[in-house]
N, C-alpha and C positions, 0 to 999 in steps of 0.2 A: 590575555585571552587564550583559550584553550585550543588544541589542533581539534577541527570541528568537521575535518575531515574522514573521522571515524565514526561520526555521526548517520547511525542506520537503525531506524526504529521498524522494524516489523509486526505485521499485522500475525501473528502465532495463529489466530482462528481460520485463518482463508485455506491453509491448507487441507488444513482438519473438513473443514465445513464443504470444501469445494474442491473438484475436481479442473485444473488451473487448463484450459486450452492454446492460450496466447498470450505471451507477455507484453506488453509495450513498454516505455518508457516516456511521462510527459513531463512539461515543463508544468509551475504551478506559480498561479500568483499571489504574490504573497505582499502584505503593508510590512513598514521597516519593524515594528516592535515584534511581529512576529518570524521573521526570520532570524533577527537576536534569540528568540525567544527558541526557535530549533536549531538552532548554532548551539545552545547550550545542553540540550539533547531535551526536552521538557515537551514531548509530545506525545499524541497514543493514537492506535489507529483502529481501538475495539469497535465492531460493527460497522467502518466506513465499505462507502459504495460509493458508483460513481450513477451520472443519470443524464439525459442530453437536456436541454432547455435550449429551445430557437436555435436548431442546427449547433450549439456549444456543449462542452462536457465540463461537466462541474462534479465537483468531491465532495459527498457529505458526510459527515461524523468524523472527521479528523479532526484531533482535538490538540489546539496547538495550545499550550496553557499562556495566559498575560506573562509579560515582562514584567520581572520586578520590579526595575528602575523605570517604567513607564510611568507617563505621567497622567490625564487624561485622554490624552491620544490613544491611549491601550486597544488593544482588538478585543471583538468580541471570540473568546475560546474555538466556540464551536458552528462558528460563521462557516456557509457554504465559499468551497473558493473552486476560481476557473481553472480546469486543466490545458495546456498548448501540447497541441498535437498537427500533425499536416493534416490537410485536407483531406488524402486519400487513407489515413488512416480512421479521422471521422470517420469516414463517411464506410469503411468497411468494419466498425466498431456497433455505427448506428443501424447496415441489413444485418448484421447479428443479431442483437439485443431484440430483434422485431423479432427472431426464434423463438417458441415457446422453451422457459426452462435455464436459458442463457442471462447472465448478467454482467456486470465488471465490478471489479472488487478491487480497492486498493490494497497492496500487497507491501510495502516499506517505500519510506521516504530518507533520502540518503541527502548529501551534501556532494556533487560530482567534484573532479580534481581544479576546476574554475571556478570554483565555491556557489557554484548556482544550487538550488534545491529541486531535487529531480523526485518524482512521486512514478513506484511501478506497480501499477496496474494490471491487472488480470483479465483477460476472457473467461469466465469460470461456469461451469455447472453444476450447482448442486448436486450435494451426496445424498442418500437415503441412510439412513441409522447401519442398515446391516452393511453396507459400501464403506461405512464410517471404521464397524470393527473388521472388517476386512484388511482395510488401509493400517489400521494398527498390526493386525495380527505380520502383516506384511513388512513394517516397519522394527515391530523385536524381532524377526527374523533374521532381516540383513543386519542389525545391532550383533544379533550373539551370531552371526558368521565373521561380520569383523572384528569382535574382539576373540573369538577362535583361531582365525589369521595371526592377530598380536599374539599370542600368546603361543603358536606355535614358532615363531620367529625366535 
């Protein structure tokens, strides 16, 4: 078995798409074939979001792929699963999300130093296209300032 510790799959779009206001960190539940299954690193996180149902928060579009060695027990991929959060995080996630414009976005699911699977989520609000190449134009900026740094060194 592999160090499964370096295991961080990142959603690359959330940042791009969204302007990130609050990060959290939740616990997530998971059946055994798929925690095997992101121990091996075999997940994506294109388009997930999160959404409350009956006071809980759930994760959708995270796509943890089957266990190869599973047998019929296998998961289903792209099953909604529960996130664990405190109460008073709820519940200061759920007068958010009542803002127009506001949502949460899963942001990477890592494997913490206890081997639990930790999913970090976002407060985010959407960019508008011109905000989008703004954030680029912003981003080669400090690219060619620090490799100007390097190379003056």
């Amino acid at each position: 078995m592999g160090d499964f510790r370096n295991i961080n799959i990142r959603n690359k779009r959330a940042t791009y798409d969204y302007e990130i206001l609050d990060e959290y960190i939740a616990g997530i539940v998971l059946v055994g074939t798929e925690i095997k299954s992101l121990r091996r690193g075999k997940a994506s996180m294109n388009d997930c979001y999160c959404y409350f149902d009956r006071g809980e928060l759930y994760i959708k579009g995270l796509n943890i792929s089957e266990y190869e060695w599973g047998t019929y027990n296998n998961h289903q991929p792209k099953r909604d699963r529960k996130l664990l959060l405190q109460g008073r995080e709820l519940d200061k996630l759920a007068r958010a999300t009542q803002d127009v414009g506001l949502t949460i976005v899963g942001l990477r699911v890592f494997i913490n130093e206890r081997g639990l699977a930790k999913v970090a989520i976002g407060l985010c609000r959407g960019r508008k296209s011109f905000d989008k190449r703004e954030y680029i134009k912003e981003k080669d900026a400090k690219r060619e300032m620090d490799r100007a740094k390097r190379v003056s060194l």
